[in-house]
Backbone as CSV, one residue per row, in Angstrom:
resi,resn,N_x,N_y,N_z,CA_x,CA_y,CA_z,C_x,C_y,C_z
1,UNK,11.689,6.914,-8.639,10.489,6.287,-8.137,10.561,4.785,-8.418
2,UNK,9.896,4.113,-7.682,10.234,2.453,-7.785,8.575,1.913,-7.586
3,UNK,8.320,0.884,-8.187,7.493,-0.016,-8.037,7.215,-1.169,-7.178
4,UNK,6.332,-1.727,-6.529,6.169,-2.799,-6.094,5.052,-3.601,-5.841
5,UNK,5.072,-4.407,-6.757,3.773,-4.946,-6.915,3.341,-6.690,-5.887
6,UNK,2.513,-6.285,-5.123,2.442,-6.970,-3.983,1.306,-7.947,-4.120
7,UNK,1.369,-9.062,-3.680,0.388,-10.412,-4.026,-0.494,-10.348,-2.245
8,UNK,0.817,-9.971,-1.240,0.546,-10.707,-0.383,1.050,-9.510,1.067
9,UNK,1.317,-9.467,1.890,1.672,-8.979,3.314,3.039,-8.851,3.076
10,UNK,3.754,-7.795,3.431,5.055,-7.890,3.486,6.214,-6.759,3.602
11,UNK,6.875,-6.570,3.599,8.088,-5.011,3.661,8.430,-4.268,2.170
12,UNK,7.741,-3.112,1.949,8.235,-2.986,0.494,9.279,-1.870,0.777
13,UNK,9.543,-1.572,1.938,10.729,-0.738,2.094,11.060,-0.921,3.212
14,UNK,11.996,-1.484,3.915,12.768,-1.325,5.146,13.354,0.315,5.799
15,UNK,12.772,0.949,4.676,13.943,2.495,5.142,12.532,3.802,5.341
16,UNK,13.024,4.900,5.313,11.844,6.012,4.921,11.914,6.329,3.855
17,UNK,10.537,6.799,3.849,10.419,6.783,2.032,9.049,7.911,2.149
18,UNK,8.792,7.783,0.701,7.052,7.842,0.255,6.478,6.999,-0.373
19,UNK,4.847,7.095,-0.439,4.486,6.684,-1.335,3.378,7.621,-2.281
20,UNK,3.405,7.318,-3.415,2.954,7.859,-4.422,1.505,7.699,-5.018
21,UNK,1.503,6.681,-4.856,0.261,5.969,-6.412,-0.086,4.807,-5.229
22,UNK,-1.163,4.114,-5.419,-2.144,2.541,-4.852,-2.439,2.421,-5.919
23,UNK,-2.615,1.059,-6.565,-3.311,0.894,-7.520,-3.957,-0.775,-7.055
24,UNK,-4.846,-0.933,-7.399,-5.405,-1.978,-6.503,-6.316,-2.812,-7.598
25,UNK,-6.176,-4.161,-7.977,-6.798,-4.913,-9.014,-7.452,-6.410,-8.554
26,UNK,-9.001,-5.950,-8.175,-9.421,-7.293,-7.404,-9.203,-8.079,-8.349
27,UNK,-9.270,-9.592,-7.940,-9.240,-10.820,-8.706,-9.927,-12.097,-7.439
28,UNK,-11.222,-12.703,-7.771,-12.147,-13.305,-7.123,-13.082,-12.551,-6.537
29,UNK,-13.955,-13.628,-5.755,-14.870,-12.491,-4.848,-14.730,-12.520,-3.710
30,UNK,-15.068,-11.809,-2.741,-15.203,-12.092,-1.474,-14.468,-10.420,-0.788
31,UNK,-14.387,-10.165,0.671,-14.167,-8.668,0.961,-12.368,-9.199,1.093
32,UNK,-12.321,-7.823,1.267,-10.606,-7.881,1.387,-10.631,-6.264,1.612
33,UNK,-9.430,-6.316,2.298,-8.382,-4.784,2.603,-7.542,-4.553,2.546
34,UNK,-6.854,-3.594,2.543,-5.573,-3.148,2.094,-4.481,-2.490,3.037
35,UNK,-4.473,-2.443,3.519,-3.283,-1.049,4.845,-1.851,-0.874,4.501
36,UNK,-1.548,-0.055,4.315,-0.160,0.424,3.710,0.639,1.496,5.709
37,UNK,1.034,1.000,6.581,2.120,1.085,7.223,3.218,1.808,7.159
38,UNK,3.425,3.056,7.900,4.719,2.996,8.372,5.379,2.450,9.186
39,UNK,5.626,1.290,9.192,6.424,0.380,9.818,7.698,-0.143,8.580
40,UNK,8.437,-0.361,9.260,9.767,-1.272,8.582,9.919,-2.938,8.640
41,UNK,9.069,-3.417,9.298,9.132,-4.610,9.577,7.549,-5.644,9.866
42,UNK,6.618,-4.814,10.367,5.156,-5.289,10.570,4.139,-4.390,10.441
43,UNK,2.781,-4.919,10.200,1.522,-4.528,10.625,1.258,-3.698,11.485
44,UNK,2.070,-2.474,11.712,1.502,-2.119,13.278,1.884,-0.216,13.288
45,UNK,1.407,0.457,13.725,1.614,1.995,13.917,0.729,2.951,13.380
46,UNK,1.643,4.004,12.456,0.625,5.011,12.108,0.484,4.274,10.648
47,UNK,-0.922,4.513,10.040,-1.468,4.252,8.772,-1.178,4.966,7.762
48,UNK,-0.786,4.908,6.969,-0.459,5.858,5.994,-1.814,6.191,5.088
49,UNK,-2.322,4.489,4.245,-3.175,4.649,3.224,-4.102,3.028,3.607
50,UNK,-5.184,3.482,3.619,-5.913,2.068,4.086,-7.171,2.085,3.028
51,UNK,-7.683,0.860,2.324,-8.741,0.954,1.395,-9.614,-0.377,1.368
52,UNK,-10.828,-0.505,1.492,-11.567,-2.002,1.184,-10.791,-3.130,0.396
53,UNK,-10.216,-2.899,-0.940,-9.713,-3.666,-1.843,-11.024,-4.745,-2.306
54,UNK,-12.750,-3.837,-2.397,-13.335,-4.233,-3.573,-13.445,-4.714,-4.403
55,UNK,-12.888,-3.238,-5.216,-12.792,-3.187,-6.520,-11.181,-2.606,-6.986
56,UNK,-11.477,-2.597,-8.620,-9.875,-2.075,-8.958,-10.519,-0.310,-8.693
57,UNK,-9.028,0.005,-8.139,-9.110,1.188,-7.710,-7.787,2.445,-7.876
58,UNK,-7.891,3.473,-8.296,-6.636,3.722,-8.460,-6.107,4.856,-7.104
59,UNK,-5.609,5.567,-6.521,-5.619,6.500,-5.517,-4.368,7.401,-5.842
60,UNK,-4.232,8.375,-5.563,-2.996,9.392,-6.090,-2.983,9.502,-4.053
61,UNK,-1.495,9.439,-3.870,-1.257,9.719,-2.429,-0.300,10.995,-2.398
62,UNK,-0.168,11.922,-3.718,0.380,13.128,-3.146,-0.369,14.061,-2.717
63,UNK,0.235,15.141,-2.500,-0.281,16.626,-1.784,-0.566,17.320,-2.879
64,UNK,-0.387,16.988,-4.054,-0.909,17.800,-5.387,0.268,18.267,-6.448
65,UNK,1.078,18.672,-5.335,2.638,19.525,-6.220,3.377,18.353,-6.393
66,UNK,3.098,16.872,-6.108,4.075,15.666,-6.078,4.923,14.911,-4.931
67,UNK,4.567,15.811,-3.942,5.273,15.084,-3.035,4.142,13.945,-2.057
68,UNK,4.807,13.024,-2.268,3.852,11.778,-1.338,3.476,11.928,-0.063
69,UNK,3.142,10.604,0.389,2.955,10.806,1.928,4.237,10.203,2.752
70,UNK,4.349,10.331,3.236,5.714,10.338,4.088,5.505,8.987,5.200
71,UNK,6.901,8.441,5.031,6.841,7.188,5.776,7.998,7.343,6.399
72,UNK,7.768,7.683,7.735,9.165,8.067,8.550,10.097,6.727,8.551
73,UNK,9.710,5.667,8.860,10.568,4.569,9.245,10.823,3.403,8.258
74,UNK,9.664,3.054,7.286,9.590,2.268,6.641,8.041,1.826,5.513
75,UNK,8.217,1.219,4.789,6.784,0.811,4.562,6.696,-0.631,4.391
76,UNK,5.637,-0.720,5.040,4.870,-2.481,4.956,3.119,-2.528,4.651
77,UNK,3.003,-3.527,3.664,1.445,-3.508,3.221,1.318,-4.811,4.073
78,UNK,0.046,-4.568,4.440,-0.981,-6.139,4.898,-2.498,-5.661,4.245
79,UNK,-2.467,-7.069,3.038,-3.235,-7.727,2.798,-4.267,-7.984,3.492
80,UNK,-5.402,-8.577,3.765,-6.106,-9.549,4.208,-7.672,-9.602,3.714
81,UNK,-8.207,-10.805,4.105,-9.403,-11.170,3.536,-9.168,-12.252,2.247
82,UNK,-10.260,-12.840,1.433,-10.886,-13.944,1.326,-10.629,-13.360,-0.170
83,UNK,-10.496,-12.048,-0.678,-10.090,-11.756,-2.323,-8.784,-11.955,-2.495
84,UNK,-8.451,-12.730,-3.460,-6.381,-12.108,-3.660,-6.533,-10.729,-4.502
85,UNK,-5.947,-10.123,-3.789,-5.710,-8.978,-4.965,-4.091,-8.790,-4.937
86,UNK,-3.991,-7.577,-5.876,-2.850,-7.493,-6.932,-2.709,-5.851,-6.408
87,UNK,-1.798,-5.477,-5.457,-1.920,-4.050,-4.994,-0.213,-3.196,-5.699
88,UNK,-0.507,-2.606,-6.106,0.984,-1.680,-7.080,1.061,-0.727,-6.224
89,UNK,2.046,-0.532,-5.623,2.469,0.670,-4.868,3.971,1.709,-5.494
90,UNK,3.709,2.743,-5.763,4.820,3.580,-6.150,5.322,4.146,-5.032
91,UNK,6.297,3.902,-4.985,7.567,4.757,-3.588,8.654,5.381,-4.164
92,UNK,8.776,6.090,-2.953,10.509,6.090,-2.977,11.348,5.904,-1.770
């Protein structure tokens, strides 16, 4: 399992994978969101895991027995909004 702790928009896996865990730690005020992508390269397709990015938040993304959610092609988070937050994503 691997970590990746994300400031900003970007590719945390170019390949297929899962993901595991969100962990999400506002810092300022203002709204913000989160979208976690199966894509390999952009913003765009099926959604895997999408959340306000509020508050700190934690989310378990398995099926219970451990296996994640499934990212056929890739994974990419986008950020956005007026909070920075601090989003931890567990994959593989």
């Amino acid at each position: 399992m691997h970590t990746s702790v994300n400031t900003a928009s970007g590719v945390v896996k170019a390949a297929s994978g899962q993901i595991y865990h969100v962990h999400i730690t506002k810092v300022g005020t203002g709204a913000s969101s989160v979208t976690v992508y199966d894509n390999p390269t952009a913003a765009a397709g099926n959604i895997l895991w999408q959340g306000d990015g509020l508050n700190s938040q934690d989310f378990d993304c398995t099926n219970g027995s451990g296996t994640g959610t499934t990212a056929a092609t890739g994974i990419y988070i986008a950020l956005a909004g007026t909070t920075n937050s601090t989003v931890v994503l567990s994959y593989d």
